[in-house]
N, C-alpha and C positions, 0 to 999 in steps of 0.2 A: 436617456438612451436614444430617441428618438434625435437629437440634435445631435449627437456624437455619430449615429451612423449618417446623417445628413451629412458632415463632414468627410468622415472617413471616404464615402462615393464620393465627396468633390475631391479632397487627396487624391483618390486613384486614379483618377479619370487624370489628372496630372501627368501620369504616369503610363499610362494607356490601361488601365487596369478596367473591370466593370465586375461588382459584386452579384455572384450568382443567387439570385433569389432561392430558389429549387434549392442551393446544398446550405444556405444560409437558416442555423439554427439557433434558437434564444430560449434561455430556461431561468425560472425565475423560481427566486427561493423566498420562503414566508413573505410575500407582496403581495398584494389585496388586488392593486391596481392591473384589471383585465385590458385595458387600450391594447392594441395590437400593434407592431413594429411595423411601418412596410415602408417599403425603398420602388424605383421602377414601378409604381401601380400596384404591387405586387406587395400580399403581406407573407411577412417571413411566420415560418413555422413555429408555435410553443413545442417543446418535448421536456419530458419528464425525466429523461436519463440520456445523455449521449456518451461517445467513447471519445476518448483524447489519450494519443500516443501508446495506445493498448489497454487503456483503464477504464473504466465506464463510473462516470458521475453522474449522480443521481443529485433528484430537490428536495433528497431529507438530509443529506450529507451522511449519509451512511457508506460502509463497504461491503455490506451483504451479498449485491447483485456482484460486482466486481469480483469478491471473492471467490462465487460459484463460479463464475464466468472462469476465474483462472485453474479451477480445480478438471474443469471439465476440459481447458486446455491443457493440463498435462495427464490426464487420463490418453489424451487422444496421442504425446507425443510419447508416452510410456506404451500403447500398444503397437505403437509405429514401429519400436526398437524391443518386437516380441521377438524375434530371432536373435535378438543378442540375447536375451534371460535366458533361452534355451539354448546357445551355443553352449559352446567348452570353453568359453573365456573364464577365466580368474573369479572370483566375487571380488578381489580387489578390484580388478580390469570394469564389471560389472557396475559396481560401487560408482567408480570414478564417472563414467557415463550417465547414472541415474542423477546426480548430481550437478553434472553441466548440462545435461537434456532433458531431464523432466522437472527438478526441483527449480532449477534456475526459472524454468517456466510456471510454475506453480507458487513462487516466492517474488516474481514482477510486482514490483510500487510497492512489498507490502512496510517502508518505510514511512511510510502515509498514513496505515490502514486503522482504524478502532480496533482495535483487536476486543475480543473478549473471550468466555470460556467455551462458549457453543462454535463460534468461530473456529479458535486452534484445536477445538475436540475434534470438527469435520476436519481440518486441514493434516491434523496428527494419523487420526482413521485410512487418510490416503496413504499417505507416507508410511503406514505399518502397514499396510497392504502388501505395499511395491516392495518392502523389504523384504517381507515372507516369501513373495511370489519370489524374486532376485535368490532367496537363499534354497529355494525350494524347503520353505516350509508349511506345511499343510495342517490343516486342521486337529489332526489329531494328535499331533505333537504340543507335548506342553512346554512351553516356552512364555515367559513372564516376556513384556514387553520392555523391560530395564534392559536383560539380558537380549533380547532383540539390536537393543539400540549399541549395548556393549560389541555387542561382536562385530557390527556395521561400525561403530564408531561415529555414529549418528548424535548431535547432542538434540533433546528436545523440541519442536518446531517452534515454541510462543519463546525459548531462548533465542532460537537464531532471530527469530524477528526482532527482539528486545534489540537483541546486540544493534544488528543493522538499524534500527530505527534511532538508536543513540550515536550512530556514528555516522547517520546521517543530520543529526540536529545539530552535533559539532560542526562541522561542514558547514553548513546553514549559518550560524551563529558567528563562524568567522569571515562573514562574506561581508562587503560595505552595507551599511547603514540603509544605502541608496538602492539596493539590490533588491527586485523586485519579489523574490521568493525569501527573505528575509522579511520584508514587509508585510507580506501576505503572513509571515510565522507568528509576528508579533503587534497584528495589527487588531486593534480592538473596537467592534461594531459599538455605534451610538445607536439611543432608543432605550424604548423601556423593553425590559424582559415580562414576557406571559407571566401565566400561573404556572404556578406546579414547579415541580423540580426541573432544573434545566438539564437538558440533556449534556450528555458525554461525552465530551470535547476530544479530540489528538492531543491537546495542551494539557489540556486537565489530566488525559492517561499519565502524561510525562511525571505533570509535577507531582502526583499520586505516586507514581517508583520513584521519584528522584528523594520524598518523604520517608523512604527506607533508609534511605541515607545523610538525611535529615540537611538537605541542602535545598536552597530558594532558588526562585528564577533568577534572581541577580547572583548569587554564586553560580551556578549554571552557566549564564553569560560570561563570566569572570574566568571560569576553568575551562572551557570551550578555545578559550585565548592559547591557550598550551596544552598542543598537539601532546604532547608525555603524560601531561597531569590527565589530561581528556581520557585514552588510552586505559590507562590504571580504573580512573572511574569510571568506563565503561566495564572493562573485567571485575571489577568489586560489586557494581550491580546484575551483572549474570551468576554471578560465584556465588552471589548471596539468595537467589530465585533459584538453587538447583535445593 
């Protein structure tokens, strides 16, 4: 890493470019080796978690912090658009806005995410919030959560994820060989593995639902090829999870 950023400042300096020490950040995942990065005299900063394009990566590969981080951004853009729940608009009209202004915001990268149960439980808990408040429904009214989701036409939150997260691996999976976010999908680290159980891959979530439907990574690749057949078996594994 040390020889590549060496490089990378002679490239730029090419160009008139010069790397800003100060915003210049390096995170290192399971590496022993503490050596420090520095460029200009100057050692660049370790962090434990940065943000990239509104997402926050972390050195355990997890989506925890990310997650919260996105929940408490559509808290904020949900009380932004407190005057509209309280207007006279529609609950359709209502509806339609909570979903391009706060879910949209609340549902960012999670085509990526680990999802698990404690995850979609907080992520489901907001979103049946926003609904009750949107329909003004209060506490003391009893209303089952199905019947919530019924009348909003809301499907499930760990569905809609499924769905997007397979229709973004299609996507992925038809892109060239050479394509660097294809690479990064199916690239396999060398070394040995620790003890203990390995933790819990995005790949591993996949082939795990894709095992409902008794289909491998290589059929996976193979159906990914056609945009129709993809499609279908994306709807057979949500229709099958309800």
């Amino acid at each position: 890493m040390q020889k590549m950023l060496e490089r990378l400042e002679k490239e730029s300096a090419k160009a008139g470019l010069k790397i800003n020490v100060k915003k210049t950040k390096e995170m290192r995942i399971a590496l022993n080796n503490k050596e420090p990065l520095c460029i200009h005299n100057g050692t660049i900063e370790r962090v434990r978690q940065f943000t990239y394009l509104g997402s926050i990566i972390d050195n355990t590969g997890g989506t925890e912090e990310d997650i919260k981080a996105r929940i408490r951004k559509a808290q904020t853009a949900f009380i932004a658009l407190n005057k509209i729940w309280h207007s006279t608009y529609s609950p359709q009209t209502k509806l339609r806005i909570f979903n391009t202004n706060v879910k949209a915001v609340l549902l960012y990268g999670c085509e990526t995410w680990k999802n698990s149960k404690y995850i979609t439980t907080k992520l489901q808990v907001f979103i049946n919030k926003s609904l009750r408040k949107i329909l003004r429904i209060f506490w003391p009214d009893q209303i089952t959560n199905n019947e919530l989701w019924k009348r909003t036409k809301q499907p499930r939150i760990d569905l809609q994820i499924r769905k997007r997260k397979w229709e973004w691996l299609g996507h992925t999976l038809r892109k060239p060989i050479d394509d660097i976010t294809r690479q990064a999908l199916e690239w396999n680290p060398q070394g040995k593995r620790g003890r203990g159980r390995p933790k819990n891959t995005w790949r591993r979530m996949v082939l795990e639902e894709a095992k409902g439907m008794k289909r491998t990574w290589a059929e996976i690749k193979s159906d990914a090829k056609n945009r129709v057949r993809w499609r279908i078996l994306v709807d057979a594994l949500c229709s099958a999870a309800e």
